[in-house]
N, C-alpha and C positions, 0 to 999 in steps of 0.2 A: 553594435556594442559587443566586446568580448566579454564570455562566459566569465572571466579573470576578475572586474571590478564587479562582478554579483557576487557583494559580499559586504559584511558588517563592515565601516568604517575602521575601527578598532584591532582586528586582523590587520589590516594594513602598517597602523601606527607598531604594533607589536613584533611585526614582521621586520619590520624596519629597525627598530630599536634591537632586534639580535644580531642583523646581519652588522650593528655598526661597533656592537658590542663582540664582534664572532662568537658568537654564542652558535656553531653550526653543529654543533653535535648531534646525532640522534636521538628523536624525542619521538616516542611510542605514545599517539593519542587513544584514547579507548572512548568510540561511540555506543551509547545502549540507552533505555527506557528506565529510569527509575522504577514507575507506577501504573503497570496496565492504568487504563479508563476504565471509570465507573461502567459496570455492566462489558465488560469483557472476560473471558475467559483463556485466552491466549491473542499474540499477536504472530502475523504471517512476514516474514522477513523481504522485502520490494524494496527497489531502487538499486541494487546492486550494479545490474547492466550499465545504466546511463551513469553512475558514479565513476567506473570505469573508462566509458567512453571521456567524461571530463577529465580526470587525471591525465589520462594520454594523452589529451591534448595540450594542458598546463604548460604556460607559457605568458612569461609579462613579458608585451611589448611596448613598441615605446609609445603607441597610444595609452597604453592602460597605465605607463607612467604619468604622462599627461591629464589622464582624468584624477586620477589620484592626490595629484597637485592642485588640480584646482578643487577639488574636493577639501583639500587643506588648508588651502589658500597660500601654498608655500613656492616658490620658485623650483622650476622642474628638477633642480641638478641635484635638491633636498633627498629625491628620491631615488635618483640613479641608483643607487645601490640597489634596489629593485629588480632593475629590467634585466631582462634575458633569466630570470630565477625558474625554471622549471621542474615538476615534478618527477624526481627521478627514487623514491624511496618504495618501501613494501607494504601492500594492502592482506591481511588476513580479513577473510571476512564468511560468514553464515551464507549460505550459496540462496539466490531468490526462492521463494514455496517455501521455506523450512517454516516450522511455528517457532517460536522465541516466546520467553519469559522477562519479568521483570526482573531488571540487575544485569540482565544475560549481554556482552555485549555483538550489537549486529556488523561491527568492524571496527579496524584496530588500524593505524595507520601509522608506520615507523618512517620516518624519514629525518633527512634535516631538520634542526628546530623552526624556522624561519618557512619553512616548503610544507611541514605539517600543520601551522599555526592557519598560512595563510586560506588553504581549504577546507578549514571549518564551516564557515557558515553555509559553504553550498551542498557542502555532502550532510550536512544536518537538515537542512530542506529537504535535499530530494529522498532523505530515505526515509524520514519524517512521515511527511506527506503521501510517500507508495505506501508504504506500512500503517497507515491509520487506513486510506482506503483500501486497500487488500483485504487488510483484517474483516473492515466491514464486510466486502461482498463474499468473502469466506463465509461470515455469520448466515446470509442469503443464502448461500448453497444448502448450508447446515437447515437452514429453514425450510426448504424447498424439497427436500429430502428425497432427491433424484429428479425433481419434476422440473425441465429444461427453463435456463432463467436467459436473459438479453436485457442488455445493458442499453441504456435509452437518457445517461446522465448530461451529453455532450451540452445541449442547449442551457441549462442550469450548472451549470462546472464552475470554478473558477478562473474560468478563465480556458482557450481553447485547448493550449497545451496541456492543461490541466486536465480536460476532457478527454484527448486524446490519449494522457496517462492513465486513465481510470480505464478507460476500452481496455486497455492492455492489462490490467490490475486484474479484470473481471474474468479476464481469458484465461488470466495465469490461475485461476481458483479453479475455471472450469462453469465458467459462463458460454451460453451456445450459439453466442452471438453479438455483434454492436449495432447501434442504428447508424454509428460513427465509419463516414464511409473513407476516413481518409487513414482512421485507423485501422481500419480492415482492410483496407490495402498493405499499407506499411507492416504490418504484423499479420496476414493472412488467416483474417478473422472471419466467419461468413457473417455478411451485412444481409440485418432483417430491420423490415417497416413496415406501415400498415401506410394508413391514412392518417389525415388530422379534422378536426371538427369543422375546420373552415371549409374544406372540400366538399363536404357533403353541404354544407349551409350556399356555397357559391351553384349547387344545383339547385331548381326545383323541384325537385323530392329525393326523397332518399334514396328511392328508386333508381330514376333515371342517375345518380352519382355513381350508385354501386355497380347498374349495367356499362355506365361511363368506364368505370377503371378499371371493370374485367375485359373491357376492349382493347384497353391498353395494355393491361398487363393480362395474358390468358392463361397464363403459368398459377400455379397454386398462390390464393389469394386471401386477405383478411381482411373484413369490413367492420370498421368502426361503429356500431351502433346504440353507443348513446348520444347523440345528439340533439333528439330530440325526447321518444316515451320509447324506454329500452327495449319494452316487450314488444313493441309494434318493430320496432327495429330489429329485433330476432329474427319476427315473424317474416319481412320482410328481404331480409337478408338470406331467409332461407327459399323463400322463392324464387329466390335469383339465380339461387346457387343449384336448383332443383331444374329451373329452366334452361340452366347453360349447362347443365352435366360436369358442374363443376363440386364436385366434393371430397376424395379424398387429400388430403394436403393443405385443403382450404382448414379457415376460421374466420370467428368471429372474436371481436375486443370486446371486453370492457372497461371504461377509464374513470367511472365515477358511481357514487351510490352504494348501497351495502352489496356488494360483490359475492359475498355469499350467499347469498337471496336470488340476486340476478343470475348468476350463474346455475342455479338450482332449477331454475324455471328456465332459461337457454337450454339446458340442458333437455329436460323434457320437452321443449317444442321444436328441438332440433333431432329426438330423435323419435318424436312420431311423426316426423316427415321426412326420415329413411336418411336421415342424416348424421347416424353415429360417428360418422368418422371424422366429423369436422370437429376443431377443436376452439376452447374457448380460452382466451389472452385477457390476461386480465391486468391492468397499469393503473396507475396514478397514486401518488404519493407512496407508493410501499417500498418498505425495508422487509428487515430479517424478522420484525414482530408484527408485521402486517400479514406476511408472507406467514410466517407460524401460526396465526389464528387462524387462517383462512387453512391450511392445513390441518389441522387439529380437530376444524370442525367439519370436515368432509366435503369441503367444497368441489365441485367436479370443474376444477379448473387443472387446465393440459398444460400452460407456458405462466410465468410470467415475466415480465418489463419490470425493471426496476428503473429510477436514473437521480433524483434529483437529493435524497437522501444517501444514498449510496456513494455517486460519486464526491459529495463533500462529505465524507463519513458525517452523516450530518451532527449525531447525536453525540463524538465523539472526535471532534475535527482537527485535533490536534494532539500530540503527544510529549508528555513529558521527558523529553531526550533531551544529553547531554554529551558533548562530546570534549573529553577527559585528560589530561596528560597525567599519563601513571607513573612513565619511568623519562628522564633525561640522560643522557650520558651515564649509562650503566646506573645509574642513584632510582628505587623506586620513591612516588611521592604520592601525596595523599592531599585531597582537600579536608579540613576538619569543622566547613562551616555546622552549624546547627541545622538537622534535618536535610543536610545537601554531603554528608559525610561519602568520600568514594575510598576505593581499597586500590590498593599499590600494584603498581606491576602489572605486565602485559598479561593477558587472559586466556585461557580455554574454555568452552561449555563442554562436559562430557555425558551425553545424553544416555539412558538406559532404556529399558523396557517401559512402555506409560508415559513418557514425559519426565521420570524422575532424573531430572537433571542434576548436575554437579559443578559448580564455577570455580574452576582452579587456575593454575597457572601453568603459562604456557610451556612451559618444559616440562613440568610433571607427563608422568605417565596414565593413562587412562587408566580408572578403575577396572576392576572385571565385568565386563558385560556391557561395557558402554562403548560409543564412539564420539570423538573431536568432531564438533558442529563449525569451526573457525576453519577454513583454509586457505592456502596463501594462495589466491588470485592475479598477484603483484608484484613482480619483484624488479626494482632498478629501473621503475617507472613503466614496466610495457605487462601485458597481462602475460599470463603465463599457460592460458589457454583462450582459443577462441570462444567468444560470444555463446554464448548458451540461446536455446529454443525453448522458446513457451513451452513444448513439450515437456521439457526435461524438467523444467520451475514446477512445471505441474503435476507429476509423477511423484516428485519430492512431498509436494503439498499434499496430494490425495492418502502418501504414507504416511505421513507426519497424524494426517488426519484422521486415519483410523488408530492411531497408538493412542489419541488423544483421549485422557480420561473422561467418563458420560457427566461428571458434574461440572467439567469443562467447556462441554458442547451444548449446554442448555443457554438457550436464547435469552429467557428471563433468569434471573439472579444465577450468573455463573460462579463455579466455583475453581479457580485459575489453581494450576502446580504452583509448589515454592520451590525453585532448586536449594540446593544445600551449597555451604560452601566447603573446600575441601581444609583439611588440617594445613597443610604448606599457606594454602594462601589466609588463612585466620593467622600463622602466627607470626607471616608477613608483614600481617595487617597493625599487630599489635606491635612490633618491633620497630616501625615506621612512625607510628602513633608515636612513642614513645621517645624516640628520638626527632621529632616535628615538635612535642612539647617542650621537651627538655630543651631546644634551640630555641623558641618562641615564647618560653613563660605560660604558653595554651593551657589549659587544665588547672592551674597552681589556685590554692585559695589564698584570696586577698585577706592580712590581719584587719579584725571590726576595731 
């Protein structure tokens, strides 16, 4: 199936309805987040790369006419106007790693009416979706406050591509690894694992599992040891590791039970038995406020695993995005529903010192002291530079992240920037208003 029909029904009808109308002028869409999620304090800007790679591709063929038709139930020829429509217009967009605010938008897409309409619904998905998970394991690192995290989401994901996208999410924050080995290749991530509970249960005893898999694997090792009585499984685990002269590199897990406790007592029986150097992995169900108790209260844990909340940003799975048409054919416009009100005209964010952001327009001149967070990626359908590197996402990100104000990076009850807006585009705002009223009757009071 092509990438082409993933997409709202309704796009189609729409798209269809200008190309017959020629409605082909350039129509500037503005994507952005209305309303951080409860308990955020910034969001990480994801999805950019593969939004790209789909655009470049964009292209209806005469399959994807075909589906279309029968999706409408209409005779194929309904839609010919259609086929062969490719994306050939301009992307500005927030470069991946940056942090973004609410209102801020994370891309702008100027093309034909008909060419911007119809990839709405997929570039709202994927940047949706990177950007709730990002944000998430951003909040992890924040939690983790240097102390090395891997990403363990893939089996609980939604779905495998889905999984695949969060490995890569987790990198770009500055995660130290995936369990995900296909993303670790694809993206040159270093894959780590331990064991799972069944392995030790398929032995009889713990023993013989643990001397089992340092035979297989003799390289620096990690044994799972809650699966049966943790402390006997410490104790055990360090026998092992004391008889095979295996300990720096190695570790121990744990994936269940009060892990601060557990870990407190591993620790001590790992290091009166000349075992400082192994370290202790700690998983199962933790986020960024699993991870922050367990920090907070001095846990002597070295790694942790995160997966199953993280890569479904679980606590916040989805994000209030909207993807906008500001201007058509030189005319800016405006939605005026209640409580979904947006502002006119193509955008800039002009960021300062802190996060004190600025949402203006995009010809304006940047204030003093700030720089343009929007750039143009896009132009006439092909990008306008090659593909970016995790690295570079993640450079972005670890800057962004130290500018980030302290009441923005607290895990419980953040306290998120508001950008401001600038005067051009406030009185934009109101001059568009007013003439959307004045054509519509909007505003007027009805005589009682």
């Amino acid at each position: 199936m092509s990438q082409v029909t993933t997409t709202d029904l309704y796009e189609v009808t729409m798209a269809l309805s200008y190309l017959r109308e020629d409605m082909r002028a350039p129509a500037t869409f503005s994507l952005f987040v209305r309303d951080l999620p409860p308990g955020r304090g910034f969001l990480v800007a994801a999805g950019l790369e593969p939004a790209l790679d789909y655009l470049a591709r964009f292209r209806v063929g005469r399959s994807d006419v075909q589906e279309f038709a029968e999706a409408l139930r209409r005779p194929v020829e309904d839609l010919e106007p259609l086929h062969g429509l490719s994306f050939d217009g301009q992307v500005r967009a927030v470069p991946e790693g940056r942090l973004v605010l609410a209102g801020e938008p994370l891309l702008e897409v100027t093309a034909p009416l008909p060419q911007a309409q119809l990839v709405e619904t997929y570039l709202l998905s994927l940047l949706c979706h990177q950007s709730a998970v990002a944000s998430k394991a951003a909040r992890c690192v924040l939690a983790g406050a240097g102390r090395p995290l891997v990403d363990f989401s893939l089996r609980r994901a939604h779905g495998p591509e889905a999984g695949i996208q969060a490995a890569r999410l987790c990198a770009l924050v500055g995660f130290a690894g995936t369990s995900n080995v296909a993303a670790a290749r694809r993206y040159g991530i270093p894959a780590a694992g331990t064991m799972a509970h069944s392995y030790i249960e398929a032995f009889s005893s713990e023993e013989r599992a643990f001397r089992a898999f340092a035979r297989t694997h003799p390289g620096p090792v990690a044994f799972l040891v809650d699966t049966y009585d943790t402390d006997r499984g410490v104790a055990t685990a360090a026998r092992v590791l004391k008889d095979l002269g295996l300990g720096p590199g190695c570790g121990i897990r744990l994936d269940s039970g009060d892990l601060g406790a557990l870990a407190r007592r591993a620790r001590t029986a790992l290091d009166a038995a000349g075992l400082g150097d192994v370290r202790i992995i700690a998983s199962g169900g933790l986020d960024e406020y699993g991870v922050d108790r367990l920090v907070r209260e001095g846990a002597p844990i070295d790694a942790y695993a995160v997966g199953s909340k993280v890569g479904t940003a679980a606590d916040a799975p989805y994000l209030d995005a909207a993807y906008k048409l500001v201007e058509y054919d030189g005319r800016p416009v405006m939605k005026l529903s209640s409580a979904k009100v947006t502002s006119p005209g193509p955008k800039q964010v002009f960021r300062g010192p802190g996060l004190r952001d600025v949402i203006g327009l995009a010809n304006e001149e940047p204030p003093e002291g700030t720089e343009p967070l929007l750039r143009t990626v896009m132009r006439g359908g092909l990008r306008t530079e090659p593909p970016e590197t995790l690295d570079a996402a993640r450079a972005r990100f670890e800057a962004d992240l130290a500018a980030l104000p302290d009441e923005a990076r607290r895990i419980e009850v953040p306290v998120p920037p508001v950008p401001e807006v600038s005067t051009r585009l406030s009185v934009l705002t109101t001059v568009v208003r007013h003439r959307v009223e004045g054509r519509t009757g909007a505003g007027r009071t009805v005589p009682g």
